[in-house]
C-alpha positions as a Markdown table, in Angstrom:
| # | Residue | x | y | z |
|---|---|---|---|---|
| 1 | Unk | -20.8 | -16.6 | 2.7 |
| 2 | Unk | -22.2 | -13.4 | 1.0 |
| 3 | Unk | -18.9 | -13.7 | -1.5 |
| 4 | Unk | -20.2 | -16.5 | -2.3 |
| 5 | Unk | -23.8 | -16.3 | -2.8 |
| 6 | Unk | -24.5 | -13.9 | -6.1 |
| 7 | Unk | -21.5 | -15.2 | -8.2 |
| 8 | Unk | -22.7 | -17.4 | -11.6 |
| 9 | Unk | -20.0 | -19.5 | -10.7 |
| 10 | Unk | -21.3 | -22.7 | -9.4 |
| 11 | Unk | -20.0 | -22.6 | -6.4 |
| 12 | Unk | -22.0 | -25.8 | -4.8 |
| 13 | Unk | -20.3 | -28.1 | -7.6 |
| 14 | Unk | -17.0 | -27.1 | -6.7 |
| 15 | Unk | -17.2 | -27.4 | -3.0 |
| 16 | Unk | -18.6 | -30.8 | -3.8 |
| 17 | Unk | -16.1 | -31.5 | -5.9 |
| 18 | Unk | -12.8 | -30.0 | -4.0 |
| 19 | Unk | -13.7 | -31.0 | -0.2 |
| 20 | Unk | -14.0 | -34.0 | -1.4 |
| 21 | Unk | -10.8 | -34.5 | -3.9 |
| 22 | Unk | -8.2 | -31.9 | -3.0 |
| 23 | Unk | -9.0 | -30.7 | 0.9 |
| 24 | Unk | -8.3 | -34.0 | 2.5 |
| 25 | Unk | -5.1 | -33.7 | 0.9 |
| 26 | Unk | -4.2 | -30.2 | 2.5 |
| 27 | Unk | -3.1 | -30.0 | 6.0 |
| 28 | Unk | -2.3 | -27.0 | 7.9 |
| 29 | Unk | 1.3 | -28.1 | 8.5 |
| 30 | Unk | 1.6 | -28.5 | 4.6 |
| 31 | Unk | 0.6 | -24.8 | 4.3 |
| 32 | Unk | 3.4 | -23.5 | 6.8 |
| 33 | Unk | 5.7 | -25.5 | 5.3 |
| 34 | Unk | 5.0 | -23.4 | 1.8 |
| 35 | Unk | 4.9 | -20.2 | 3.9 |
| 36 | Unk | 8.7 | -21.3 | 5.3 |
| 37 | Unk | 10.0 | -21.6 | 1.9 |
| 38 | Unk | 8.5 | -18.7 | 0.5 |
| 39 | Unk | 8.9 | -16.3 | 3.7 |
| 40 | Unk | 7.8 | -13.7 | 1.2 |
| 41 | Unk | 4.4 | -14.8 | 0.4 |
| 42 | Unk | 3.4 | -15.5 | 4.4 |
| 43 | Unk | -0.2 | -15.1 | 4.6 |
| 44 | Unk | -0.9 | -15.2 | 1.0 |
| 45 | Unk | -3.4 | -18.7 | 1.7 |
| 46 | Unk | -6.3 | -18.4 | -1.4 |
| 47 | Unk | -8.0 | -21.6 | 0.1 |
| 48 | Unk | -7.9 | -20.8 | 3.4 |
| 49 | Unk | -11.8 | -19.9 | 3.6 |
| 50 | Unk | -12.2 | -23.0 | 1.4 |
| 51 | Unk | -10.7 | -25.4 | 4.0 |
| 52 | Unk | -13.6 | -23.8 | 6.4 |
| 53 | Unk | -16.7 | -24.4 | 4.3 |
| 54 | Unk | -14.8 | -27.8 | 3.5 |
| 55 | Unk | -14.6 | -28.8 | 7.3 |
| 56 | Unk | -18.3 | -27.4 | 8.0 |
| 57 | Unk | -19.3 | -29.8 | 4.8 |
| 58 | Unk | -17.6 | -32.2 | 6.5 |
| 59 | Unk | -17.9 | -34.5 | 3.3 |
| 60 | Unk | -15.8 | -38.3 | 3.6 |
| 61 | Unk | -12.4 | -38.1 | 1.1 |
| 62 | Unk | -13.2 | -39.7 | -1.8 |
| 63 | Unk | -11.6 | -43.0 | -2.8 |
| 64 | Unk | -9.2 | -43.1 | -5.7 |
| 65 | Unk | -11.1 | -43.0 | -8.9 |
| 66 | Unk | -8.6 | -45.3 | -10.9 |
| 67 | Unk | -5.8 | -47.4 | -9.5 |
| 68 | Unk | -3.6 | -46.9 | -12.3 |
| 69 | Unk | -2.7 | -44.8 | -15.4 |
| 70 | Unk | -5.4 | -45.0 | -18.2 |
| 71 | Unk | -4.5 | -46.2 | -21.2 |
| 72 | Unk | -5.9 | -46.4 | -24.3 |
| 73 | Unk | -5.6 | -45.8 | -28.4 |
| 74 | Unk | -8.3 | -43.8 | -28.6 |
| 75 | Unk | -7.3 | -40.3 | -30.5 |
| 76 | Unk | -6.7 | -37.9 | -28.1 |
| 77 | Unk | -6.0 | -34.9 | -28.1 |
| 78 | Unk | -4.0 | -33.0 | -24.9 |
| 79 | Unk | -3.4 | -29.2 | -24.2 |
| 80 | Unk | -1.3 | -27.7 | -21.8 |
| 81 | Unk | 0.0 | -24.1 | -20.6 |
| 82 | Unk | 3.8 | -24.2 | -19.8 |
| 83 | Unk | 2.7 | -22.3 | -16.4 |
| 84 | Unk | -0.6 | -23.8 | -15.3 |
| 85 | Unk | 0.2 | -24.3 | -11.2 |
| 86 | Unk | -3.4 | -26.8 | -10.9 |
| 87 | Unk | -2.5 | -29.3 | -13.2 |
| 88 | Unk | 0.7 | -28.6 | -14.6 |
| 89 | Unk | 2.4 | -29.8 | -18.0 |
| 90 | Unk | 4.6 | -33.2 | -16.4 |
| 91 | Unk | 0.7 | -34.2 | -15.4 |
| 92 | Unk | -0.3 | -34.5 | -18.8 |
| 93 | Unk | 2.9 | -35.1 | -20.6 |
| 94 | Unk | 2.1 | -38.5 | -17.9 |
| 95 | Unk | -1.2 | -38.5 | -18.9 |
| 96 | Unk | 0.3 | -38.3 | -23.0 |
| 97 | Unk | 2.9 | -41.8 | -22.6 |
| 98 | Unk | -0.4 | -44.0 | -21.7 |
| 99 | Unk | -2.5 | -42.9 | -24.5 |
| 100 | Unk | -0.8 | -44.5 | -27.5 |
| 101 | Unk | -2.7 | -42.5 | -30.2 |
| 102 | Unk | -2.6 | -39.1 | -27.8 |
| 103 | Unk | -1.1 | -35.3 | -29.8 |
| 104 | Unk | 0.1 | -33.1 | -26.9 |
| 105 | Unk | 0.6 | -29.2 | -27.4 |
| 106 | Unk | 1.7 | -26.9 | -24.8 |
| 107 | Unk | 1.2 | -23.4 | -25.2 |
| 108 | Unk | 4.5 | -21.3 | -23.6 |
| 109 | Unk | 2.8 | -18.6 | -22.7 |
| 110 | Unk | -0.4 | -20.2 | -20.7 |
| 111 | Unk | -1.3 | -21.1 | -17.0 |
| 112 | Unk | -4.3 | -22.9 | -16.2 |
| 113 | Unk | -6.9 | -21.7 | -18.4 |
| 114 | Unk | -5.2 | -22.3 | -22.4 |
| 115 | Unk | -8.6 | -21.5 | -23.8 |
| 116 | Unk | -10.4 | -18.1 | -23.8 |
| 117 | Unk | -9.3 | -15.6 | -27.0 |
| 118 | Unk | -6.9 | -18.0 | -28.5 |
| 119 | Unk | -7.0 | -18.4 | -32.3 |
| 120 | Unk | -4.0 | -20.9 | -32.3 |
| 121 | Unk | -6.2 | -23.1 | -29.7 |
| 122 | Unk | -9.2 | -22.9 | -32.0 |
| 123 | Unk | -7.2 | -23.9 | -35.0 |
| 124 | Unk | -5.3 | -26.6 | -33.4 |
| 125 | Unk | -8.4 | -27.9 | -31.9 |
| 126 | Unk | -10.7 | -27.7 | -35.4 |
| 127 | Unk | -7.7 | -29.8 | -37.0 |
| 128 | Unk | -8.3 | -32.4 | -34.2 |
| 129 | Unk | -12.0 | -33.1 | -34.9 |
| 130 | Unk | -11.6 | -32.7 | -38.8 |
| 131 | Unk | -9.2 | -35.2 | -38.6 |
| 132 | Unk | -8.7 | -37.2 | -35.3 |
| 133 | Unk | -6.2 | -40.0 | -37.0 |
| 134 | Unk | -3.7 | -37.2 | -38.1 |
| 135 | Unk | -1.5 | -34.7 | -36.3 |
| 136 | Unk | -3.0 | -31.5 | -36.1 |
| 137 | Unk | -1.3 | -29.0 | -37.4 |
| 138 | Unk | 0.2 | -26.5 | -34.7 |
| 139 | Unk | 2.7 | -24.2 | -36.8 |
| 140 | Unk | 1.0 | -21.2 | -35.2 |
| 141 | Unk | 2.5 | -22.4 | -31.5 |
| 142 | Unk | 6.1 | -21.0 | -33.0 |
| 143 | Unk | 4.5 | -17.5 | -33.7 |
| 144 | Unk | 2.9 | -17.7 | -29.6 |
| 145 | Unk | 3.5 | -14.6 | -27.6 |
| 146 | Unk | 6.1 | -15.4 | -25.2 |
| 147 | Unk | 5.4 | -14.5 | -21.4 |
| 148 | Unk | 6.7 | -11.6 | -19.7 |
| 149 | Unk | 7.8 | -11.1 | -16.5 |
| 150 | Unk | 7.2 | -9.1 | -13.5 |
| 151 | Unk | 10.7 | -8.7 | -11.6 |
| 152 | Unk | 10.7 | -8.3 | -7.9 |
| 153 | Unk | 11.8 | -4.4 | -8.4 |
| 154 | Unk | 9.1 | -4.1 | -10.7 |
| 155 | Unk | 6.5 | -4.9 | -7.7 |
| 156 | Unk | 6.1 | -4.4 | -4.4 |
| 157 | Unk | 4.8 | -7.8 | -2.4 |
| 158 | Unk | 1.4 | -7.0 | -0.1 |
| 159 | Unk | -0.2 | -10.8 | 0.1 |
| 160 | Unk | -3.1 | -8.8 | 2.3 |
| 161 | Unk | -3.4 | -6.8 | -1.2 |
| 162 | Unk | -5.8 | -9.8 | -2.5 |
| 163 | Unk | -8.2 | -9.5 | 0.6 |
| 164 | Unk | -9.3 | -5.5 | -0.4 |
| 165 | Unk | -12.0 | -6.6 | -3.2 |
| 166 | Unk | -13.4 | -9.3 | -0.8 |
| 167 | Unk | -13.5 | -6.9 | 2.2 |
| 168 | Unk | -15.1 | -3.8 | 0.8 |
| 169 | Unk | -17.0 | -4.0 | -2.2 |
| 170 | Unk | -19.7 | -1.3 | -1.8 |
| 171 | Unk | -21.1 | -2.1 | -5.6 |
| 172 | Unk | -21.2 | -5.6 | -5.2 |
| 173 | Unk | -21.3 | -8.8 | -3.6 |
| 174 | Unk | -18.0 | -9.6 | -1.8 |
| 175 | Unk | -17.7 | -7.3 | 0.4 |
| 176 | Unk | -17.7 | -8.4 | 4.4 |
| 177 | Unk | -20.9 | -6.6 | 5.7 |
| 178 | Unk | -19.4 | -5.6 | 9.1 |
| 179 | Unk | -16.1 | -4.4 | 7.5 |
| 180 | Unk | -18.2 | -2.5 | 5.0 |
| 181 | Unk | -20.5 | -0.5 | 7.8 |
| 182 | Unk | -17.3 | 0.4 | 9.7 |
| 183 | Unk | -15.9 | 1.9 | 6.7 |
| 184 | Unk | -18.9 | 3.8 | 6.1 |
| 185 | Unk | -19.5 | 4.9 | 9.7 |
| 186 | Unk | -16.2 | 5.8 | 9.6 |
| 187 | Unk | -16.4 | 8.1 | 6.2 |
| 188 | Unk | -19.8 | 9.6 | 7.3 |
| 189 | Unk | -17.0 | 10.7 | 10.8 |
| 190 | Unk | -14.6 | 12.3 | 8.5 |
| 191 | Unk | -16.9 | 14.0 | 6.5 |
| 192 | Unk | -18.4 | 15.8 | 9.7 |
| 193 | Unk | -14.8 | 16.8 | 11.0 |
| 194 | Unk | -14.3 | 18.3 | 7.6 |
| 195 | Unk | -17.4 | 20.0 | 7.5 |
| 196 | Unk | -17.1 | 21.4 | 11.3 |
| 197 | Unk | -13.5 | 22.4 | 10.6 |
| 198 | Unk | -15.1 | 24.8 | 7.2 |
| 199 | Unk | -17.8 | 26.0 | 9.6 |
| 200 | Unk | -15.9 | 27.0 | 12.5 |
| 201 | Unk | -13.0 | 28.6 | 10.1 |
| 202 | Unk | -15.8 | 30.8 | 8.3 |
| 203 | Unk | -17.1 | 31.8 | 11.5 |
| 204 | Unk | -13.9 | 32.3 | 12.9 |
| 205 | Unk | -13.4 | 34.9 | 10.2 |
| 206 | Unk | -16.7 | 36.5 | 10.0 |
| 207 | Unk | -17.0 | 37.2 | 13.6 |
| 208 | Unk | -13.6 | 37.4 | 15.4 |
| 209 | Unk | -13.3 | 37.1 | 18.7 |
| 210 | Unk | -11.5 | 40.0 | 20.2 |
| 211 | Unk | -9.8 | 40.7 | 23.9 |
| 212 | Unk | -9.7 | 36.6 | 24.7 |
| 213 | Unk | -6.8 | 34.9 | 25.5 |
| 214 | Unk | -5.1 | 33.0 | 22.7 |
| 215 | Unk | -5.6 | 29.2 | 22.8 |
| 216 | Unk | -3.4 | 26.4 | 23.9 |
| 217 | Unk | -1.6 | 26.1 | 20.5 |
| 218 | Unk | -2.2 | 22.5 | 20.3 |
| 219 | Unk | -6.1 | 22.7 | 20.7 |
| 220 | Unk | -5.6 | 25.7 | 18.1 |
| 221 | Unk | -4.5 | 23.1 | 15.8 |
| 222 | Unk | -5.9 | 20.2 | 16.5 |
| 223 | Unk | -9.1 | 20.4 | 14.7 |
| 224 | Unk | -7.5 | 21.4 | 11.3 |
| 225 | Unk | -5.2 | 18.4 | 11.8 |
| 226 | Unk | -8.2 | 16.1 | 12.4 |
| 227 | Unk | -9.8 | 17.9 | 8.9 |
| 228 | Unk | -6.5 | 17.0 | 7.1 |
| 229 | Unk | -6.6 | 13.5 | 8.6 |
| 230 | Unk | -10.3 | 13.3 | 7.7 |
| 231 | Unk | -9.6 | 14.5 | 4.0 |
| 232 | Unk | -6.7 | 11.9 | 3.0 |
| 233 | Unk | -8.6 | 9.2 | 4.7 |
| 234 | Unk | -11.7 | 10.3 | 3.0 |
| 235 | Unk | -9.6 | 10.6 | -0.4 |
| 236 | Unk | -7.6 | 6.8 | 0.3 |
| 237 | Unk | -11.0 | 4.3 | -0.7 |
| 238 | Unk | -11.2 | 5.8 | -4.5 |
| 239 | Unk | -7.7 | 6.0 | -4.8 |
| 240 | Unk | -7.7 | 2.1 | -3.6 |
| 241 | Unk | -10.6 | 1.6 | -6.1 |
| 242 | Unk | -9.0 | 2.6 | -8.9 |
| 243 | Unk | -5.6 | 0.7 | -8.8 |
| 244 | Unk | -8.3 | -2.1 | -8.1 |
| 245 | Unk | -9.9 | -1.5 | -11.4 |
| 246 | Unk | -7.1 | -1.1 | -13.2 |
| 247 | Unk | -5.1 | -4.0 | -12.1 |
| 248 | Unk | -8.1 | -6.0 | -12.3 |
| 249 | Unk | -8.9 | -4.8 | -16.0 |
| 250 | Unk | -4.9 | -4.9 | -17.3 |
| 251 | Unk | -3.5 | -7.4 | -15.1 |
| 252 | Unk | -5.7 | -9.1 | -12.4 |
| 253 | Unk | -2.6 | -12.0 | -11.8 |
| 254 | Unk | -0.3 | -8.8 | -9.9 |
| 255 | Unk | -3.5 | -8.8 | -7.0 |
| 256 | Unk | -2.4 | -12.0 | -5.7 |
| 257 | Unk | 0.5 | -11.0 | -4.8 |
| 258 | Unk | 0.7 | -6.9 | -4.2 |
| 259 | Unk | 1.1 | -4.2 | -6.7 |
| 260 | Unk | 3.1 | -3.0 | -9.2 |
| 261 | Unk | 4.9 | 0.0 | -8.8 |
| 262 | Unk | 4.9 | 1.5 | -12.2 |
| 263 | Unk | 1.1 | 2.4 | -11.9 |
| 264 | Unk | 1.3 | 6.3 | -10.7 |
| 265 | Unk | -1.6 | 5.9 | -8.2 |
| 266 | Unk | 0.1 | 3.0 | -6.5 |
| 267 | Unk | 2.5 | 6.4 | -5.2 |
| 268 | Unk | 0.1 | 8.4 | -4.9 |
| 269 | Unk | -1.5 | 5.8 | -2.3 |
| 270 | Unk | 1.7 | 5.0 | -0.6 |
| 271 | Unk | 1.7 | 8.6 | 0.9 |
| 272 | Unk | -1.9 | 9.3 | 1.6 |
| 273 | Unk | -1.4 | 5.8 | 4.0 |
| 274 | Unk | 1.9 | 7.1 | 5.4 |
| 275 | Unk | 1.0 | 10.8 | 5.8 |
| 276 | Unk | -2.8 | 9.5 | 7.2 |
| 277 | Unk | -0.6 | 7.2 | 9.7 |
| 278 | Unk | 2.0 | 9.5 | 11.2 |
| 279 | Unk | -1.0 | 12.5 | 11.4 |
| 280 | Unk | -2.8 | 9.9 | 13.5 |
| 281 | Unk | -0.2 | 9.7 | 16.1 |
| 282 | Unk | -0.8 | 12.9 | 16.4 |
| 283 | Unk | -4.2 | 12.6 | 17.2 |
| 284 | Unk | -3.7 | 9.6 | 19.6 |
| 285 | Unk | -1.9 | 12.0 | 21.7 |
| 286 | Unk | -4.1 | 15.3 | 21.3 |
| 287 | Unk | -6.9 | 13.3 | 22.3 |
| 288 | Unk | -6.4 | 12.5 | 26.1 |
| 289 | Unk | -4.6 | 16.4 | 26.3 |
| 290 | Unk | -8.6 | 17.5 | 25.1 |
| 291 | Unk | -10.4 | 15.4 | 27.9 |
| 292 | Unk | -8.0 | 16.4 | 30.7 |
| 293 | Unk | -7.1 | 19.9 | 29.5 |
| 294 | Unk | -11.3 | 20.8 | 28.1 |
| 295 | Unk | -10.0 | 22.0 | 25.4 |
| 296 | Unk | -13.6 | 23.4 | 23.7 |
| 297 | Unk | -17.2 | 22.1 | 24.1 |
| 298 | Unk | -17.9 | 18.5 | 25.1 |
| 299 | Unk | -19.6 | 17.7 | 21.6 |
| 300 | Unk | -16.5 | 19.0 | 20.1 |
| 301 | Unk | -14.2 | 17.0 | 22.2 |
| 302 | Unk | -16.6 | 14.3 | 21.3 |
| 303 | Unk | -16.3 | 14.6 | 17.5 |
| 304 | Unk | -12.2 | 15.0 | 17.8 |
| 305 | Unk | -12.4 | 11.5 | 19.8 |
| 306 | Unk | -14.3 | 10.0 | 16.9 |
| 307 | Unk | -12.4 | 10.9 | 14.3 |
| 308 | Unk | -9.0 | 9.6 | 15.8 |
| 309 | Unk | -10.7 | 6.1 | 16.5 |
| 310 | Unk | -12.0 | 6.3 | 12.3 |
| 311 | Unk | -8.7 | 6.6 | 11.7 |
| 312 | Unk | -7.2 | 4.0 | 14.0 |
| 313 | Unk | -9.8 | 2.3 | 11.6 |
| 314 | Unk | -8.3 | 3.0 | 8.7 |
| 315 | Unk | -4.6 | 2.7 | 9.9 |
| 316 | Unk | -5.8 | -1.1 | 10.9 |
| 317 | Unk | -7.5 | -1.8 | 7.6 |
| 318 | Unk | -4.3 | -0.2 | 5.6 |
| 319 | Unk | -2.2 | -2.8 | 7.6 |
| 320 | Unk | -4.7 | -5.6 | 7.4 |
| 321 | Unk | -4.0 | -4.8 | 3.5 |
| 322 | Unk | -0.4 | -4.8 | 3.8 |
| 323 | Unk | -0.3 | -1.0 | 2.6 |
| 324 | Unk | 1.6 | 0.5 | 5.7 |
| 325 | Unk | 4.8 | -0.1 | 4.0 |
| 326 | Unk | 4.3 | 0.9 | 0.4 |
| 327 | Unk | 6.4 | 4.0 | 0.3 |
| 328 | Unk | 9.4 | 1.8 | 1.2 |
């Protein structure tokens, strides 16, 4: 609930409102059935969490309001957007035939929200209440921007793309606390390996060790593998929080449902998460070899083990976020 807690959204009154209303009307066999017929989106489910709080609520469905259509000749005046998905236009345009002295707009460009910085809205709307026995006047709807489109080339589809912000959000509310402290234990792993691997390399250098026998090869390189490992993982999180940012700031609609491609550090990400998940492979196998062979000290057996399970961490979360198959 800590999502939930520190917005200025009034969260109470919508719960009260919606468990009420819409979640009776929601079934779990009406969500797979969405999921079947739009195989792309599986696991993409925004009210999921909703339909949780709703059944801990457990508030009665309330009982129709009205039993019919309202009509009425009071002026009225009706907006729509052209791609509102809540209450979309054929609801009003219903609405519009019982209300005999009703003006209906829709705005081609608009989803759910018609309002915010929208001059032709303002002026359609101060036309209304100068006036409410005459048609507003709505010549600016011809001049509306037109909506553009994101083809499916043009993005690539990661449903577990919308959880990131609401799993790890070190600056702010949403964030899941347990998800957030792993992440962080995790970090605080890598940036030992990295700082052991600079250590042993200067020491290495400053005092060589002459007449022993040369290493296994793959405990030679094992360590700088885990510092590589430990570097793009450590690199991945502000790479992630920037596409977040800028998606968020330019177009937060493209979270929902993955990201688009023609933002450079969506590529840049793709192959930090693939080179991060084939190197730990690597390490999954190394790390047994270590125990069994005694490959270097216990504590430095100990670290190596760490830092493959951080980033069995990370591989999970990068999966969990649908991210394994950006590249692709």
């Amino acid at each position: 609930m800590s999502r939930w807690a520190e917005s200025p959204f009034a969260w109470g009154l919508y719960f009260a409102v919606n468990c009420q209303d819409d979640a009776p009307l929601v079934t779990p066999e009406r969500m797979a059935s969405q999921s079947e017929a739009y195989p792309e989106l599986d696991g993409y489910l925004r009210h999921a969490d909703e339909l949780a709080i709703c059944a801990a609520w457990d508030l009665p469905a309330a009982p129709p309001l009205v039993a019919g259509p309202i009509e009425s000749d009071i002026p009225t005046l009706i907006l729509a957007g052209a791609y509102d998905p809540i209450t979309p236009p054929e609801w009003s345009q219903s609405v519009a035939e019982n209300l005999s002295h009703s003006y209906y707009f829709e705005f081609p460009a608009a989803g759910h929200n018609v309002g915010g910085d929208n001059p032709c809205m303002d002026s359609i709307i101060a036309d209304f209440l100068n006036d409410p026995g005459s048609t507003p006047g709505a010549t600016c709807l011809s001049d509306a921007r037109r909506p553009e489109f994101v083809l499916p080339q043009d993005i690539y589809i990661a449903p577990g793309v919308y959880h990131i912000i609401h799993d790890i959000e070190f600056s702010g509310p949403r964030g899941e606390p347990w998800l957030e402290a792993a992440a962080m234990v995790a970090l605080l792993i890598f940036l030992a390996e990295i700082g052991f691997v600079l250590i042993t390399g200067i020491a290495r250098r400053v005092r060589p060790r002459k007449g022993q026998a040369a290493p296994d090869p793959i405990a030679r390189i094992a360590h700088p593998l885990a510092g590589l490992i430990a570097v793009l993982n450590s690199i991945s999180p502000f790479v992630v929080t920037d596409i977040n940012n800028y998606f968020l700031s330019t177009d937060p609609l493209v979270l929902r449902f993955g990201l688009s491609t023609a933002y450079p550090p969506v590529l840049h990400l793709a192959i930090l998460v693939l080179a991060g998940t084939v190197l730990t492979v690597g390490l999954v196998i190394i790390t047994p070899l270590a125990w069994v062979r005694r490959y270097w000290s216990i504590p430095s057996r100990v670290l190596f083990s760490l830092v493959t399970l951080a980033a069995l961490f990370f591989v999970a979360l990068m999966a969990h976020w649908d991210l394994l198959g950006l590249l692709f």
